[in-house]
N, C-alpha and C positions, 0 to 999 in steps of 0.2 A: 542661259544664253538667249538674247533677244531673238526671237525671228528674225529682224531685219538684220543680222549682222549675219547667219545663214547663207539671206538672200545673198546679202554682198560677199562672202566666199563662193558661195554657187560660180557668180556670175565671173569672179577673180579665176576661177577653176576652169569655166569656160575658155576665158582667152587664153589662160596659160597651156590649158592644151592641144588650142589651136598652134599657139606660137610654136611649142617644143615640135609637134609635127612638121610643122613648116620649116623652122631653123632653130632651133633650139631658144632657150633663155628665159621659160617659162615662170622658172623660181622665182625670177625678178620682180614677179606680178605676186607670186603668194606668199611669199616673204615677205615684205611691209603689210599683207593686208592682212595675215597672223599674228604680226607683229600690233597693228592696230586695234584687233579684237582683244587685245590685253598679256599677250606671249611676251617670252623675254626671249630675246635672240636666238639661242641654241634651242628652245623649246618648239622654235619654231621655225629652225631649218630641218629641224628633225622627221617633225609632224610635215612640213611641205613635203619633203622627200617621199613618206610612206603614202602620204595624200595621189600625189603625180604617179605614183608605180604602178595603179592599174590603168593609168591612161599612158602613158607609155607602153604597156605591155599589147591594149587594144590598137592605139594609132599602130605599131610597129608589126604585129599581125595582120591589120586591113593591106599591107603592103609586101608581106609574107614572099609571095614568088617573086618578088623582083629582087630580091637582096643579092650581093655578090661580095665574092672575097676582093683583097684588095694587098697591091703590095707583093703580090706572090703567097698571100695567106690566104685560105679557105674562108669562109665564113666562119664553120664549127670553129677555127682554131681563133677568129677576133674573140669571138663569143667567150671561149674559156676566158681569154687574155682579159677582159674586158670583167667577167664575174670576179678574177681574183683579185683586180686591183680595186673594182668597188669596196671587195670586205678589207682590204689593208686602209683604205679611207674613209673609212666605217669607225673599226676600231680606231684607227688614230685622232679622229672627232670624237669618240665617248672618253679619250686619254688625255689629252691635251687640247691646252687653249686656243681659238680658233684664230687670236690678235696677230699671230704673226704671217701667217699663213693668210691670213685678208688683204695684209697689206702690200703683196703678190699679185692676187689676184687682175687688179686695172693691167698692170703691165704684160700678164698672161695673153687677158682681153686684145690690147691692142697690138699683142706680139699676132697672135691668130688671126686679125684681122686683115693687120701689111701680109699674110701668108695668102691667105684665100684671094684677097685682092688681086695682088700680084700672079697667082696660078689662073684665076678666071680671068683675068683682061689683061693679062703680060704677054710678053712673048710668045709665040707657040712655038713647038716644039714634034718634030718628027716623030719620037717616043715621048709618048707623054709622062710614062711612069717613071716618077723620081727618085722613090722610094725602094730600097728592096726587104726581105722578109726580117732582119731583123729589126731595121729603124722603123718600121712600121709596129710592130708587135711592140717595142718600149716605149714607139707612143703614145699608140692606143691604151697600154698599162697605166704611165703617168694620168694621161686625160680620164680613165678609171677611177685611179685613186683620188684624184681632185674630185669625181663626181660622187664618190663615198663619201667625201669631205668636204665639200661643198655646195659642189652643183651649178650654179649660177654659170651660163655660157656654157657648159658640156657640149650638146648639141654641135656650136658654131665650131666649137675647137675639134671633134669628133669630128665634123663635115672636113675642114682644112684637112687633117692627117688623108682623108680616103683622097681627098683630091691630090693630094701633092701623092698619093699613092697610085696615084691613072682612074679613078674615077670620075664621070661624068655627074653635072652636077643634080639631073635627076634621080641618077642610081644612088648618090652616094647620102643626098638626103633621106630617099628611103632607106638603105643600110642603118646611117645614125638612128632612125626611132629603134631600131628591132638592138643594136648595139646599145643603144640607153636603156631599153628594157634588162640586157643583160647586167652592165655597169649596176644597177640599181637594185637590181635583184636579191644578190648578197647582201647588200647596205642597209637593205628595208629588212633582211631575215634579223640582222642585229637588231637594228632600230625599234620592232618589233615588243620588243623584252624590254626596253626601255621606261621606265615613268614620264619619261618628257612627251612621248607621244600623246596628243591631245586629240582622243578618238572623234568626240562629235564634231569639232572644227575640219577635223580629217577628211571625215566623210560629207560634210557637206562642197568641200574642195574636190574631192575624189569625184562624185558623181558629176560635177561638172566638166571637170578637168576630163573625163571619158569623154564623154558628148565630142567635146569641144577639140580633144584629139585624134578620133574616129573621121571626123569634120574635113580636118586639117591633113590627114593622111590623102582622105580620097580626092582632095584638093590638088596636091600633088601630080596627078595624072593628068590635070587639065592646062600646068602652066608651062610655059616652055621653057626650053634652057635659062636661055639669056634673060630675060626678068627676074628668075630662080636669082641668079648670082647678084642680080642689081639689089634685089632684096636681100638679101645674106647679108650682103655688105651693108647695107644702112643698118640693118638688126646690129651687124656686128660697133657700128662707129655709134651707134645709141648707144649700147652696152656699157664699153670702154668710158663715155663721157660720163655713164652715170653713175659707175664701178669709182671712177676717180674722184667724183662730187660726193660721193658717200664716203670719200676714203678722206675727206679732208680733216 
């Protein structure tokens, strides 16, 4: 493995765990660029995933006491909800082919987006919470098992459910790191065991990806709401265009 191809995971590893802190979608960054170092697809959403789990675990730590439940559900009880559906999309990626379940994905993207959109610069509302505990708890499961199973946009989709759940959109971005660390948690215990995992690519994604979502967490504290959600939504309408230009 050349050094400079290293570099260029390092530096891929950087932004993507900047970006997952900030609003999710990191995958998007180290998925082609695993892909480029010579992976063939599954080989290397596999290896992205277990790559990103310790910078998701550290971004979502640096923001530790600000987490809240959401929905009427505690935090402990997303957390579970959110571990089991990573491993049911864990295994159903090591089971079956990823073709149909991709071509889902864009419309997932820009379903979440008309959501966040609409909850951060729509109407307001006297109660803000939309949601109560059980549609919250089977959303956060689905957006799990999609992030066992894919990944790509978890984050934005996780951020939508807490909002439309009465989350602000400071708090709720911090929630999503420490909830993607959970989501993943499981995913990577499979993933793990795996021959598709490609350690040294891994790690040289991993240790940037920390940096760069350590970064991206304490960043958080400095912006304020309403930029927070201006940015979400561009993330999210980049996302969806490039989810459907790769789907063509």
């Amino acid at each position: 493995m050349p050094v400079t191809t290293l570099l260029l995971l390092f530096a891929a590893g950087l932004w993507a765990g900047a970006q997952n802190a900030l609003a999710g979608g990191g995958s998007f960054v180290t998925l082609p660029a695993l892909i480029l170092s010579g992976m063939d697809a599954k080989a290397a959403n596999i290896t992205s995933a277990v790559a990103l789990f310790p910078a998701q675990f550290a971004s979502g730590m640096t923001g530790a006491k600000e987490v809240r439940g959401a929905g009427g559900l505690g935090f402990k009880a997303l957390a579970l909800i959110s571990l089991a559906g990573g491993a049911c999309g864990a295994l159903l990626l090591l089971a079956t082919s990823a073709a149909s379940f991709a071509r889902l994905v864009p419309w997932l993207v820009l379903f979440a987006t008309a959501l966040f959109t609409w909850s951060a610069f729509g109407p307001k509302r006297a109660e803000p919470k939309l949601l109560g505990k059980w549609t919250t708890g089977v959303l956060i499961f689905f957006v799990a098992g999609y992030a066992g199973y894919f990944g790509g946009g978890t984050g934005f989709m996780t951020m939508t459910v807490l909002a439309f759940a009465g989350q602000a959109a400071r708090t709720s971005a911090v929630t999503k790191n420490m909830l993607a660390a959970a989501m993943n948690a499981s995913a990577v215990l499979i993933f793990i065991f795996s021959p598709e995992v490609r350690w040294l690519q891994a790690g040289a994604l991993a240790l940037g990806a920390v940096i760069g979502g350590v970064s991206g967490a304490m960043l958080l504290k400095r912006i304020p709401d309403r930029p927070l959600k201006v940015v979400v939504v561009l993330i999210g309408v980049a996302l969806t265009v490039g989810l459907f230009w790769r789907a063509r």
